[in-house]
N, C-alpha and C positions, 0 to 999 in steps of 0.2 A: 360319246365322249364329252360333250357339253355336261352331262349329270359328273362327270367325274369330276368338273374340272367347279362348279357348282357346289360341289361340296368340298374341292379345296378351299374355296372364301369362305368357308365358314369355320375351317379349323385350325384353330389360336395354336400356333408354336413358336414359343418360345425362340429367337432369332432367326426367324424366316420370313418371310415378304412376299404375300400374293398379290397378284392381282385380282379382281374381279369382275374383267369384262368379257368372260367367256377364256381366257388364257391366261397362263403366269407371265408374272411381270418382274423383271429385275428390279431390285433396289441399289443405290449406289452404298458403298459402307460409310460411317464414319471416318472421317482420318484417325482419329483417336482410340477408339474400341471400335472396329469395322464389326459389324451382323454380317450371318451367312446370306446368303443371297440365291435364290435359284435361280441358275441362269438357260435355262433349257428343258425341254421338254417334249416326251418322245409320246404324239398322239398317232400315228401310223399303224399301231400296232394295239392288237387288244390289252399288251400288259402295262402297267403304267409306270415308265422313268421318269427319275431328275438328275439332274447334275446339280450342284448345290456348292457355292464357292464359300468357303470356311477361310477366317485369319487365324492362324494361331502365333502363338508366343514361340512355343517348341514344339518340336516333335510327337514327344509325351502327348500334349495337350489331344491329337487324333485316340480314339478309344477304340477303333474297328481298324482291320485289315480288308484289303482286298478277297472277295470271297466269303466273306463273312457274311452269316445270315441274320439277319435285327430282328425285332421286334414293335410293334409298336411303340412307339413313347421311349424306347432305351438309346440312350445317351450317347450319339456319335462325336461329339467331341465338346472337350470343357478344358477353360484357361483355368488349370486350378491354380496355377502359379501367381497367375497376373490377381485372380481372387482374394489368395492367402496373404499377397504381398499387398492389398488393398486392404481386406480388415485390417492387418498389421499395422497400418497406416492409421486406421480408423480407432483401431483400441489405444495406440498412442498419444491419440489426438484426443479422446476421450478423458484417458491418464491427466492431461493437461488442462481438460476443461475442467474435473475436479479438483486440480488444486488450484484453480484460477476463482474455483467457487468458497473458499477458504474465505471467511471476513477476514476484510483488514481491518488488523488494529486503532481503533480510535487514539487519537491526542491524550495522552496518558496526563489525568488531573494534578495542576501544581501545586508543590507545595506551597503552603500557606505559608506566609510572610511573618514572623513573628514581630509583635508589636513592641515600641521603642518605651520603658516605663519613663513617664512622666516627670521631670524634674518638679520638687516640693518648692512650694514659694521661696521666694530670697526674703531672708531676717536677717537681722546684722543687729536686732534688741541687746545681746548679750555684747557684742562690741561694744556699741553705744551708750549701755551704760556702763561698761568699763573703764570707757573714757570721760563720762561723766564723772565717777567717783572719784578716777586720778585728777581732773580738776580744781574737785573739791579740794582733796590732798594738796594741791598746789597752791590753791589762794590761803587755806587753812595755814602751811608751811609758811607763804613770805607775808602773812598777817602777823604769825610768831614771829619773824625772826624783823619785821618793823619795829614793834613791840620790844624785843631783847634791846635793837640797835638803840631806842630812842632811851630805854631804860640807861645803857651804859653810857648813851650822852649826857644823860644828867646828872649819875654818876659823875662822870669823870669832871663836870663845870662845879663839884659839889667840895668845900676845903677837906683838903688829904686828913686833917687833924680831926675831921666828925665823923669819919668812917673807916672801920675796921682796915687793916692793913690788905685782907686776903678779898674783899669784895671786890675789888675792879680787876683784878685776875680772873676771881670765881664767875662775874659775869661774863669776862672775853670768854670762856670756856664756855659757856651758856651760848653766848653767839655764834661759836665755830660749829653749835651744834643745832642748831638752827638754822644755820646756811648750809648744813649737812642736810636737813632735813628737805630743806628746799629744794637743792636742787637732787636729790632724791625721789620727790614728787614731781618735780618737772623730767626726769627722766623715765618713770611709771607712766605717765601724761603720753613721753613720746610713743613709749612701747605699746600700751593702750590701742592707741591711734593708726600705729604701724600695725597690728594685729586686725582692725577694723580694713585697712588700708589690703592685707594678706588675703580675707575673706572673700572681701567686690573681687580681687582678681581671681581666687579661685571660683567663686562663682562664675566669672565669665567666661572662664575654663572653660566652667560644666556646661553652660549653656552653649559653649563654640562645638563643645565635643557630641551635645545633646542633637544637634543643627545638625553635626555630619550625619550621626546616626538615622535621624528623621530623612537627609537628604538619599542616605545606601536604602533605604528600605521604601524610597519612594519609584528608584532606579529598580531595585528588584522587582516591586511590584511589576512597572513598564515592563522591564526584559522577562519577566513568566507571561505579562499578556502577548506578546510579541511570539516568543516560542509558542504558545498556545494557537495566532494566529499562523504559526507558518505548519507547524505539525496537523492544523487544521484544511490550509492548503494542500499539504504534501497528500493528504487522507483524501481530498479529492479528485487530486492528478492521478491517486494511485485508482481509484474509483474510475475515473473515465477511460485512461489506461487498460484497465481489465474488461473495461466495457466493449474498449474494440477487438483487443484478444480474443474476447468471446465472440465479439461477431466476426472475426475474422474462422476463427476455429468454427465454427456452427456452417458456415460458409462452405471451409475446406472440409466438413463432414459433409454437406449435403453435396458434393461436389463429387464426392468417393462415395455413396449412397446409390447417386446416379447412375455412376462407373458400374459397379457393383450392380444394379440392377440389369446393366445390358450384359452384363458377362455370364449369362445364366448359361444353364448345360445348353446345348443346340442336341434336341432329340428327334428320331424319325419319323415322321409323318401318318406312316403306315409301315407293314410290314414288307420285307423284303431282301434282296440280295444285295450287298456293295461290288456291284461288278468291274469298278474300276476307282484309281486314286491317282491322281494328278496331282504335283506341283508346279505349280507355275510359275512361281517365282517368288521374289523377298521385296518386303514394301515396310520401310522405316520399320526395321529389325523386324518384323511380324512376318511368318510365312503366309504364303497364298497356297492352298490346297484347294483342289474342284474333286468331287466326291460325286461318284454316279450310282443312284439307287434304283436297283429294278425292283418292283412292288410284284409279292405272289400273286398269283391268279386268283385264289383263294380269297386275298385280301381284295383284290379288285371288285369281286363279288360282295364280298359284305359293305364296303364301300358306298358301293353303287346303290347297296338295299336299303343304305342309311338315309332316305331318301326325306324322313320327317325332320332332321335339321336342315339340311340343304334345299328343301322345295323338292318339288315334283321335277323327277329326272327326263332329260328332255334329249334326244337323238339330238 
């Protein structure tokens, strides 16, 4: 029986737990995914048993009946539920890592500021000599009408009887229109000066309104760098953000990866009978099933002959 047991330690199945110091040995299960477990074992007798404690989910999840003859390797029971509902999990989780692998959007480039045109030098030549000429006009005006006045003063100091009756009339008309002319010119002078006077103000206008203008597009500038730095911000919170999403998601896949690797089918050892099915009882919603395999004779034989993987079989 030693060779039998000899070349149980050397044969890998998939949720079962040997020992190998001459006899099987129980494993405890995980709480989480419990493994089947052989809890016993019948060396008494030439044929070879186990009883084998299985967790399942449901019912379903057992694949053999009492009485049922197996096969090597074929499949005594499998959580396909607990499986199905883990990929599920898993291609969900998947679904999310690709759209977490989506680039984000960089800072979408500002618009360009358009620039403010340049007010043309201040001239005021054409006022200035406006005002010059109506000066002219004015000294030129009250030089005449000096001229008229001093002429009718002599006139009139000159006897009435040496000069025509109509000259000292004729000149007063002379003078009303020379003091026309005057102030004429002195009021061209004002207007002149008020039109020069019109310009400085509108120019300073253009220069207060030029000043704003320079001032909004100094502003806009500032507020597209400012957007710039916060959409530059925002691009890297969303960047480290996804960073942990993904390690969080990679985490809860390799987490369900593991799961999933323990929940593999539980197959039979060797061939043989299922002579008996136990439950035992319910352990955090999972059933407890003890499963008892009687191995053919047949199979004990070839077993025991297998003797180049297990070493040399020993009474």
């Amino acid at each position: 029986m030693k060779s039998i047991f000899s070349v149980l330690c050397l044969v890998g199945l998939s949720g079962l737990s040997y020992g190998c110091a001459g006899h099987l040995q129980a494993q405890t299960p995980s709480p989480s995914l419990p493994s089947p477990s052989i809890i016993t074992s019948d060396s008494t007798s030439n044929r070879r048993s186990l009883d084998v404690r299985l967790t399942l989910s449901a019912p379903d999840d057992l694949k053999v009946q009492e009485g049922d003859r197996v096969e090597q390797g074929q499949i005594l029971a499998d959580r396909t539920r607990d499986r199905d509902r883990l990929e599920a999990q898993r291609r969900q989780l998947e679904i999310q890592m690709e759209r977490l692998q989506q680039p984000i959007p960089g800072a979408s480039p500002s618009r360009p500021v358009p620039e403010v045109a340049g007010l043309p030098p201040a001239s005021f030549l054409s006022q200035v000599a406006e005002i010059e000429r109506a000066r002219l006009k004015v000294e030129q005006a009250e030089r005449n009408l000096m001229q008229q006045q001093r002429m009718l003063d002599m006139l009139s100091s000159m006897p009435s009887a040496s000069l025509p009756e109509a000259t000292i009339p004729h000149e007063t008309e002379v003078l009303e229109q020379r003091r026309r002319e005057f102030t004429q010119a002195q009021a061209d002078l004002q207007l002149a000066e008020a039109k020069l006077t019109q310009a400085q103000t509108e120019r300073q206008h253009q220069e207060y309104v030029h000043s704003l203008e320079m001032s909004k597009r100094a502003i806009a500038i500032q507020q597209a760098e400012i957007q710039r730095q916060q959409q530059f911000q925002e691009q890297q919170r969303q960047e480290q953000e996804r960073a942990f999403q993904v390690a969080q998601m990679e985490e809860k896949i390799a987490a369900l990866n593991a799961q999933l690797f323990q929940l593999s089918a539980v197959r039979s050892p060797f061939s043989g009978t299922i002579r008996r099915i136990k439950y035992e009882g319910q352990q955090d919603q999972n059933l407890i099933v003890v499963l008892s395999l009687t191995a053919d004779v047949g199979s004990d034989r070839d077993t025991a002959g297998d003797g180049a993987d297990g070493g040399t079989p020993t009474d």
